[in-house]
N, C-alpha and C positions, 0 to 999 in steps of 0.2 A: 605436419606429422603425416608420416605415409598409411594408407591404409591398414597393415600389418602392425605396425604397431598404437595404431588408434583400435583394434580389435583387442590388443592388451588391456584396457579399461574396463573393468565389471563393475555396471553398476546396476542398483537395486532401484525401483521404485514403489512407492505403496502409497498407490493413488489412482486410478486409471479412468478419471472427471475429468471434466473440460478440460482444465489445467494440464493436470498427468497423464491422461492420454496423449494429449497431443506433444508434448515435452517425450515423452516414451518412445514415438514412433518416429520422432525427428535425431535420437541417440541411437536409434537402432541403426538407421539408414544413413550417421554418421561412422558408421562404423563400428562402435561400442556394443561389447557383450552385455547383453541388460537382460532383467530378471525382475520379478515383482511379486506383487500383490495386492489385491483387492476385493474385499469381502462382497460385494455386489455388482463387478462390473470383468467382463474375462479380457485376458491380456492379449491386447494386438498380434496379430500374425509377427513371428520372429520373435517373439518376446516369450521369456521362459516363464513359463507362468508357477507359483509356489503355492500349496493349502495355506499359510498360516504368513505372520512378519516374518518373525524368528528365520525359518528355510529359506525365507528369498532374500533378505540381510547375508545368508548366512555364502563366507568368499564374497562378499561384495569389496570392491575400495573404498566406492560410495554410495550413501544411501541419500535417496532423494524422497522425502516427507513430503507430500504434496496429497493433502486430504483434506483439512480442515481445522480452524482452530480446534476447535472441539475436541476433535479426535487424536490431537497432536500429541497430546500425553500417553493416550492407549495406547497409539502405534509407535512411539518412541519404547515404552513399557514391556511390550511384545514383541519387539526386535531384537534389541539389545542382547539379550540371550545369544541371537546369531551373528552379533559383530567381533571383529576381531581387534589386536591391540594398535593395528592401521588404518582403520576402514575411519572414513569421516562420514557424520549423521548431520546432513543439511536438512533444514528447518524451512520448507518454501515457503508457508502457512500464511496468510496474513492476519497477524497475530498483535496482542500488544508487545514492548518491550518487556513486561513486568513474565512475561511466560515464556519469550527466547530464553533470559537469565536463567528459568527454573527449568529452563530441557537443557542449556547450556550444563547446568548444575549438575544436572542427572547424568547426563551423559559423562562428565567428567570424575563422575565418581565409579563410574565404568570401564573409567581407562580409554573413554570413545572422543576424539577431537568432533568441535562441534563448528557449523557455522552456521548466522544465524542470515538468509537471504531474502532479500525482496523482491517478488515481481514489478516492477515501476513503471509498465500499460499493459493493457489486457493480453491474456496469450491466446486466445482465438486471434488465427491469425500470422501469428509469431513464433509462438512456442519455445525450442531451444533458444529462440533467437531476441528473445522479449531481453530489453536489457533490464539488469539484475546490478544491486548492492548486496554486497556481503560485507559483515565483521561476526569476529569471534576467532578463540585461538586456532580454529584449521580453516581458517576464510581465504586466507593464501593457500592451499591445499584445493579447497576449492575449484577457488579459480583458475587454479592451474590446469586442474583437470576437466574442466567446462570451457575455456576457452582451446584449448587444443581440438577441442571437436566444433568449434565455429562460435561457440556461445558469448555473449558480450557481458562481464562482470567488470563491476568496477568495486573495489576491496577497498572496505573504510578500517583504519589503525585503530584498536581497542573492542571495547568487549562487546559479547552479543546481545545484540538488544537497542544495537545502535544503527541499523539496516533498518530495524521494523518501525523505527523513531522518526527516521526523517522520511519510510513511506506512508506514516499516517499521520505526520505533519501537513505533507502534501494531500492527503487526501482531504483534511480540514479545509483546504483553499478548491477542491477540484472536487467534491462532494459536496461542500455547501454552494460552489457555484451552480452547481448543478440541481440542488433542490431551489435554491431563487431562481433559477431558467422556470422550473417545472411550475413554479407556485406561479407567479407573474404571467405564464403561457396559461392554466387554468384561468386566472381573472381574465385576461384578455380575451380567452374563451365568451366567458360570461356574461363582457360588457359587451361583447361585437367587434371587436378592433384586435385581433389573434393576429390577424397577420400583417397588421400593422405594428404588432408590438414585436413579433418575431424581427421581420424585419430591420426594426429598431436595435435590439439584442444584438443579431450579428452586426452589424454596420458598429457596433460598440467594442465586439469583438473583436475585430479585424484592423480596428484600429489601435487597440492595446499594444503599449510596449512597455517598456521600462520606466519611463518618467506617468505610465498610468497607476502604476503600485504606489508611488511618492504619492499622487498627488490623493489615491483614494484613502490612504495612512494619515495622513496632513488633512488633508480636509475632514475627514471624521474627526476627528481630532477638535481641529478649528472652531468649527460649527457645528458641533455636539449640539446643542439646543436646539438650532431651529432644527434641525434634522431628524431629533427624534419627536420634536413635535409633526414633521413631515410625515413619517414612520408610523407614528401612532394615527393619522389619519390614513392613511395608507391600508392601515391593517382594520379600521374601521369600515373603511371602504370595501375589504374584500370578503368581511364578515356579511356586511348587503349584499354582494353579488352571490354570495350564499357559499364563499371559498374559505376554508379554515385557514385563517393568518398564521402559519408555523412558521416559517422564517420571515416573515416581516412585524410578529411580536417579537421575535427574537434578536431582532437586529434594531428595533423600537428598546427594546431593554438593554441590550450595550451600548447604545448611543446617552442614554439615560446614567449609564456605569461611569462614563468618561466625564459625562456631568459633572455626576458626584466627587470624579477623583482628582477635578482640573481646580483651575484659582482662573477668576474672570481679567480681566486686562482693561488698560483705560479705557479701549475703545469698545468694550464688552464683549470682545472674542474669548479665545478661552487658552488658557497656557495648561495642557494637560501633563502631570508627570510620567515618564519613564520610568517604572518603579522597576523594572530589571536591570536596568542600566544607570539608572537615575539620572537620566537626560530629560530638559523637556523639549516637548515637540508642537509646533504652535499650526 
């Protein structure tokens, strides 16, 4: 798209934090007429800055929510007033599902196409350029209009709420590895062997592929016993080094779960069930 008509783009933002600042100043300098607001922070050189939602919504095509769950409701609430029967109200927030649906809701009782998107790595850093999921009925709209300016969206089919599902799926696996790093590097701390255990960590890391997710799935699974017996001395251990056991009571008690939910086998392994699927997995 040529510079003239990537200047055709109005778009709104009402956010101007880590996130929205930096997403703000990377659409301006893509060319895009941008406009905003922000109750506590002034709008970037080039950016037209508004008193209130409503005025800087207001002529937008799209509106870019990038504040905070919290506040996602008010500033949807406050806007809306200044949208028109075209304009799309994208939801960056990272948010549950259960709250895309009810801005998805709101908006569509306003006549406002909604899409609901996920940042999916951090935007220091990246900003426009952070790749992005979107669904919801104007997620194709969206992305139309974010990738013509450089942006990377990839658009899942069906409703909103299904962006912000599989990026705090993923945060389950990418947050809780991350507080086991943290927990594990404090006891190491403790005991004297820090960097010996870091050490350890990555060389574990670096070696992870794909048949590491089988075998950590499968083997919890497997040896569910001795493991949360491991687990529970694990976490006993870090209660002496004077470390609170949070994710290693926590992973001592699902290992305990799968106990409970498996049937033991001739050779005393453990056959636990698939109850979503109703496969078992040994």
């Amino acid at each position: 798209m040529s510079s003239e008509e990537t200047s055709s783009v109005r778009i709104a933002v009402l956010g101007f934090g880590e996130a929205g600042g930096r997403i703000v100043t990377d659409l301006r300098d893509a060319g895009a007429r941008v406009q905003g607001y922000d109750p506590a922070v002034s709008a970037p050189f080039g950016v037209r800055e508004h008193p209130d939602e409503a005025s800087a919504v207001s002529g937008a095509d799209l509106v870019l929510s990038v504040n905070s769950a919290e506040a996602a409701r008010d500033a949807m609430r406050a806007g809306l007033p200044g949208a028109g029967p075209t304009t799309v109200w994208a939801d960056l927030n990272t948010a549950a599902p259960q709250l895309k649906r009810e801005l998805s809701e709101t908006a569509a009782a306003a006549g406002v196409g909604f899409a609901d998107v996920s940042l999916m790595t951090p935007v220091p850093g990246r900003g426009l350029y952070t790749p992005m999921l979107t669904s919801g009925d104007a997620a194709r709209r969206y992305a139309e209009a974010l990738t013509s300016l450089g942006a990377h969206v990839e658009t899942l089919e069906g409703e909103a709420g299904l962006a912000a599902e599989r990026k705090l799926l993923r945060s389950v696996f990418f947050k809780g590895l991350a507080a086991a790093v943290v927990e594990a590097l404090e006891a190491g701390r403790a005991a004297g062997c820090e960097d010996w255990l870091r050490a350890n960590i990555a060389d574990e890391l670096t070696r992870a592929d794909a048949d590491t997710v089988r075998r950590l799935v499968d083997g919890s699974h497997q040896h569910a016993v001795r493991r949360a017996h491991e687990m529970s001395a694990a976490a006993d251990m870090l209660t002496d080094l004077g470390v609170d056991p949070l994710v290693s009571g926590a992973s001592r008690d699902l290992l305990r779960r799968l106990v409970d939910e498996a049937a033991p086998t001739h050779n005393g392994d453990l056959v636990a069930t698939d109850t979503t699927h109703g496969r078992q997995s040994r």
